[in-house]
C-alpha positions in Angstrom: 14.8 59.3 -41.8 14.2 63.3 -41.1 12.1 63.4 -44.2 10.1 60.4 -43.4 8.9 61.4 -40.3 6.8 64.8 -41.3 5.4 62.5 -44.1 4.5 59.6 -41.9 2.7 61.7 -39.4 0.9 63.8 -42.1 -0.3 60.2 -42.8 -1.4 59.2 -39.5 -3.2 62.3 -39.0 -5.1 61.9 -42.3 -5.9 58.2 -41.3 -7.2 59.5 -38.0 -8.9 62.6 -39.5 -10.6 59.9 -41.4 -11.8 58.0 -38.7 -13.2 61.0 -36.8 -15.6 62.5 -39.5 -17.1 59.0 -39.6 -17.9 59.0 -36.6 -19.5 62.2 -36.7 -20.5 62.7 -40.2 -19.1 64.3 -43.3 -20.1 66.7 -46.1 -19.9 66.3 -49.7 -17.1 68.3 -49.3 -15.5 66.0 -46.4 -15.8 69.0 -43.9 -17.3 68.0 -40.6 -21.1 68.9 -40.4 -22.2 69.4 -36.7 -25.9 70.3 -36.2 -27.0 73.7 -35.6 -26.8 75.1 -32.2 -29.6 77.8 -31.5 -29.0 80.1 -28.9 -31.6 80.3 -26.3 -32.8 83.6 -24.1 -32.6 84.0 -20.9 -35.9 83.6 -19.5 -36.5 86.0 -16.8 -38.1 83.5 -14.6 -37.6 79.9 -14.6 -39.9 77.7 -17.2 -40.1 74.7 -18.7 -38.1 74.9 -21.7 -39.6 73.3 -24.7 -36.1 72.2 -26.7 -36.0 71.0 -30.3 -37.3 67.4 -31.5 -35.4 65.5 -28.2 -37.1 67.1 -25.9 -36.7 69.3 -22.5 -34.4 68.4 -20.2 -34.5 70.0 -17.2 -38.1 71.1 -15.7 -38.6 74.1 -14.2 -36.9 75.7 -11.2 -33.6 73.1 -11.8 -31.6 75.3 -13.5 -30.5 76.5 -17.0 -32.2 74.5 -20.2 -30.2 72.2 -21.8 -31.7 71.2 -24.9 -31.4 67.8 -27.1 -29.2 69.5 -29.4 -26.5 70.0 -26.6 -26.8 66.5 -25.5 -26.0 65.2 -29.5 -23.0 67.6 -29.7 -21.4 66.7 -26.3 -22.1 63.2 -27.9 -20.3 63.3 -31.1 -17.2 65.3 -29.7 -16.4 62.7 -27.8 -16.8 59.9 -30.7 -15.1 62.2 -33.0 -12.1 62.5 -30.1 -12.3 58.4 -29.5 -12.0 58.0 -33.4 -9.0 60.3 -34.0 -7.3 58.3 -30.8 -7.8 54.8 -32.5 -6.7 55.8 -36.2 -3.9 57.4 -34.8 -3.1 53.9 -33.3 -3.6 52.2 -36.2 -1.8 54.2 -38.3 1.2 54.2 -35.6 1.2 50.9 -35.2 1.6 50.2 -39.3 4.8 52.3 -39.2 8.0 50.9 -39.5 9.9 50.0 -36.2 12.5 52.6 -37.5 9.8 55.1 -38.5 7.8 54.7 -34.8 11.6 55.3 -32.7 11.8 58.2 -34.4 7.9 60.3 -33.7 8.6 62.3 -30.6 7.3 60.4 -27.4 4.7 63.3 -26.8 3.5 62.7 -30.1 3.0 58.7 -29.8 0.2 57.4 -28.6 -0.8 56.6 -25.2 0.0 53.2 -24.4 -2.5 50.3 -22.9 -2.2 50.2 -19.0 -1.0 46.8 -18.2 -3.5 44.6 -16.9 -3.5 44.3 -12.6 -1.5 41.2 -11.4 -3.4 38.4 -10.9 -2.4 36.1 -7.6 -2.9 32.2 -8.7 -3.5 30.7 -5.5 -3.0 26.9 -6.2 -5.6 24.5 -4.8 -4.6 22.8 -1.6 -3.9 19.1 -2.3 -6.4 16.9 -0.3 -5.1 16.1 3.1 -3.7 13.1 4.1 -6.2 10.1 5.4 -5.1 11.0 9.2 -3.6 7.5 10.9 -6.1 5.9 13.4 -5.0 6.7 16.9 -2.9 4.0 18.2 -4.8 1.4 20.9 -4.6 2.9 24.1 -3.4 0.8 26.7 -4.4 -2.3 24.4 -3.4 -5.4 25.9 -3.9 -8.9 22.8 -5.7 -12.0 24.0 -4.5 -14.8 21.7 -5.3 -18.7 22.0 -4.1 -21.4 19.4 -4.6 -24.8 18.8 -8.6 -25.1 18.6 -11.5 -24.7 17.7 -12.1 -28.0 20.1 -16.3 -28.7 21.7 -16.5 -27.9 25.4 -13.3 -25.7 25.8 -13.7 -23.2 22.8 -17.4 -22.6 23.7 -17.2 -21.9 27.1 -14.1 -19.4 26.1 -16.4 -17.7 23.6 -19.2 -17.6 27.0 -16.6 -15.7 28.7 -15.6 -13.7 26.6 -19.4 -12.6 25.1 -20.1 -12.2 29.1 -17.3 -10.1 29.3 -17.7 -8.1 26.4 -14.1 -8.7 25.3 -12.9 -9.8 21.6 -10.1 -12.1 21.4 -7.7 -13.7 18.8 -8.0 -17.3 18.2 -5.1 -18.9 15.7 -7.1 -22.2 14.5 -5.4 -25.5 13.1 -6.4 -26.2 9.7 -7.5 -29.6 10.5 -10.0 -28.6 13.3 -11.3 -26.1 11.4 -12.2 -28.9 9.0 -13.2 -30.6 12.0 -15.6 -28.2 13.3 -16.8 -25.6 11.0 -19.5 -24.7 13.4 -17.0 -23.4 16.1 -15.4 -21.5 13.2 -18.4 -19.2 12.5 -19.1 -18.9 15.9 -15.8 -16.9 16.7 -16.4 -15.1 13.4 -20.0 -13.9 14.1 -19.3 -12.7 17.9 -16.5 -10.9 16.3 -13.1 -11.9 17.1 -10.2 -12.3 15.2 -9.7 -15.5 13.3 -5.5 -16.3 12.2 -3.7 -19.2 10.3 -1.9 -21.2 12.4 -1.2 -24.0 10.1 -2.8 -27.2 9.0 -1.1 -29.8 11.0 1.0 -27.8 13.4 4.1 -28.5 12.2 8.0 -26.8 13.2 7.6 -24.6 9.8 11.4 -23.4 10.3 12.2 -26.9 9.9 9.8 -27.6 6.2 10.7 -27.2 3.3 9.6 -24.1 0.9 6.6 -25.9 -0.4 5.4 -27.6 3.0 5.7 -24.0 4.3 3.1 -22.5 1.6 1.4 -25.8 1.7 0.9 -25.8 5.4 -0.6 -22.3 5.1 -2.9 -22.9 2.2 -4.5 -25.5 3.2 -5.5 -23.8 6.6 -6.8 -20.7 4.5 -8.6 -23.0 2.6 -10.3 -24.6 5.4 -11.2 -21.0 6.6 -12.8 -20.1 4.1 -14.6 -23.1 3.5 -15.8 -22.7 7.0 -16.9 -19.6 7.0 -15.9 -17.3 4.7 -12.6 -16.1 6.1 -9.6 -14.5 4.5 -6.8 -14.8 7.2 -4.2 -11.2 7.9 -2.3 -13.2 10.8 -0.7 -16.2 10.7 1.0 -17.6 13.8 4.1 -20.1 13.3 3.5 -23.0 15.3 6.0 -23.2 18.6 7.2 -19.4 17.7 9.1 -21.3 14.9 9.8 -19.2 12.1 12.6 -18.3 10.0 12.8 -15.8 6.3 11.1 -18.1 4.4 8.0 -18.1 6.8 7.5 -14.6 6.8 8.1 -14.2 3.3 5.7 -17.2 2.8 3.2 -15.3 5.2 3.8 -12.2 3.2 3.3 -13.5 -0.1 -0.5 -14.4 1.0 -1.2 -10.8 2.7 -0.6 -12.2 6.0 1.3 -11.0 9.2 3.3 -13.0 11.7 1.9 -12.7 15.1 4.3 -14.3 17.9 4.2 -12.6 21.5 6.2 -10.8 24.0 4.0 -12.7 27.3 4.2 -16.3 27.4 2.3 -17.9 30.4 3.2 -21.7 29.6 -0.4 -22.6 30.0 0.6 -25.9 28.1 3.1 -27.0 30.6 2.0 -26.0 33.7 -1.8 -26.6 33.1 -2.5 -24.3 36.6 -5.3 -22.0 36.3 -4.1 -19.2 39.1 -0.5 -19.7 37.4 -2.0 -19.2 34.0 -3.6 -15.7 35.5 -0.8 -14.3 37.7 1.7 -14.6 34.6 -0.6 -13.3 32.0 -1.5 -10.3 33.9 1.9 -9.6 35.8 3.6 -10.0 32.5 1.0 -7.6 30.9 2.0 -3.8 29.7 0.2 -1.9 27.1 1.1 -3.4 23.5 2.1 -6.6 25.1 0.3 -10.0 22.9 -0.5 -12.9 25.7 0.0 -16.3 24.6 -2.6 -19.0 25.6 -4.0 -21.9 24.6 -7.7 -22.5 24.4 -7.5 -26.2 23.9 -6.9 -26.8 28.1 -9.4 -26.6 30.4 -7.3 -24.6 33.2 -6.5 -21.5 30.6 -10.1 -21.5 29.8 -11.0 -21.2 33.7 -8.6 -18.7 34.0 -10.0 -16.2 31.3 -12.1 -14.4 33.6 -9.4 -14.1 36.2 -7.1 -12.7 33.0 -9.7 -10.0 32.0 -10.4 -8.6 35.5 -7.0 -8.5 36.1 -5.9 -6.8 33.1 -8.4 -4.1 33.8 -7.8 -3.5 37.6 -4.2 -2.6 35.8 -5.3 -0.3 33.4 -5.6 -2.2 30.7 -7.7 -3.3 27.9 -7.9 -6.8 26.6 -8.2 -6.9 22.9 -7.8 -8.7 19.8 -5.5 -8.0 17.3 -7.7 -6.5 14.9 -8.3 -3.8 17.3 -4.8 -3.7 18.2 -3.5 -3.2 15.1 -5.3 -1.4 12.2 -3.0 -1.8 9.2 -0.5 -4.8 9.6 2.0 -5.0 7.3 1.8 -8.3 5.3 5.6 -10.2 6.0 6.1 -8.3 9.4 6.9 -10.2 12.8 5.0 -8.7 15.1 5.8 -9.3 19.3 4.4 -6.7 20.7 2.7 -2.9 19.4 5.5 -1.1 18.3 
């Protein structure tokens, strides 16, 4: 291994040696031919000094003259130096591993500083759409059983004269009955539900008279006027598994309520107002009926009230933005 070194680097050196008089030019002889170098006099007072075939470089008064010829030798120094430096890596790097342990590290040449550390920020994942703000102090206005003439168009007076939307949970027959009524809730903007075709106890039906019941009403909505239900209400509050998942399985939601004014029963239009808006707290869904003449007298009395509390009378649309198709909903959770 002693014996290969001295040899090894006699090689290198010959390799780079090589390299170098390339770079700069070589004799017939191999020798290194640099160009002439004339010395130039002092001049005793600054001039303009001509220089050979590259011309002056500095004018007069800027100093000493430096002439072409010192620019080319400065020039080839330096490639002659860059030459040796690369030969000397090449032939370095062609040594065994054996060979390259054993050159003296002030002999080896100068390694490649590493390249700077480069950060990767990763790109921020898109946000999250943010949830809409929840309905503040929301209060739903629900009727079922119509449409009906006379009692569902002076509702939809009211409620157009009170600037309040509504939720109305239509029969599948009237619907049939009275398309007209149907895309007249739809175009003043309230919210149209499934509430059955014949109004039946749907926790009492069997599987297919449950998806029955509720097709057929779609079907009449949309033959009406266009409308895909997201709310269905059991008639009576009756509901059991199989209705929600019946519901569900058609991208509805079950909509029952947490105020209950008896409207049906009673038929009083002061009793019908005190108990809707007594009963009333923000998320609360009122249950009325817009098939009675008293409830329909009432609905001004139920709006005024419901904002001298606070509150704002909605429809469930605007109550809830994404219902989940299956889900009983009573109230806004």
């Amino acid at each position: 291994m002693k014996r290969l070194v001295p040899a090894a680097l006699s090689l290198c050196m010959s390799v780079a040696l090589t390299a170098a008089g390339a770079a700069v030019g070589a004799g017939p002889a191999g020798a290194l031919e640099l160009p002439l170098i004339t010395p130039v006099a002092k001049a005793p007072n600054p001039q303009l000094i001509p220089g050979d075939i590259f011309g002056p470089i500095l004018a007069q008064g800027t100093g000493s003259p430096i002439d072409g010829s010192s620019s080319f030798v400065s020039g080839s120094s330096q490639r002659a130096n860059n030459a040796v430096q690369d030969g000397w890596k090449r032939a370095y790097g062609s040594l065994p591993p054996q060979v390259q342990q054993a050159v003296p590290p002030q002999l080896r040449p100068a390694e490649a500083p590493l390249p700077p550390e480069v950060t990767v920020v990763p790109a921020h994942e898109p946000s999250p759409a943010p949830e809409p703000p929840k309905c503040f102090n929301c209060v739903a206005i629900t009727y079922d059983d119509g449409p009906v003439p006379g009692t569902t168009e002076q509702l939809l007076d009211t409620l157009k004269r009170k600037n309040v939307h509504a939720t109305f949970f239509m029969v599948g027959q009237n619907a049939d009955a009275y398309p007209q009524l149907v895309r007249r809730v739809r175009d003043e903007g309230h919210t149209i539900g499934n509430h059955s075709y014949s109004h039946p106890d749907l926790a009492h039906q069997a599987d297919g008279a449950i998806a029955a019941q509720f097709d057929d009403t779609s079907a009449a909505l949309e033959r009406a006027a266009g409308v895909h239900p997201v709310w269905a209400r059991p008639p009576y509050g009756s509901y059991d598994g199989r209705v929600a998942a019946a519901a569900g399985a058609r991208g509805m939601s079950l909509a029952v309520w947490s105020v209950d004014t008896a409207d049906w029963q009673h038929r009083n239009t002061a009793t019908t107002c005190s108990r809707a808006v007594e009963g009333a707290h923000e998320g609360s869904i009122i249950l009325m009926h817009d098939i009675h003449q008293p409830t329909v007298d009432a609905a001004e009395c139920v709006i005024d009230g419901l904002r001298a509390k606070g509150l704002r009378p909605v429809s469930l649309e605007e109550m809830f933005r994404h219902p989940e198709p299956g889900h009983v909903y009573d109230r806004d959770e």
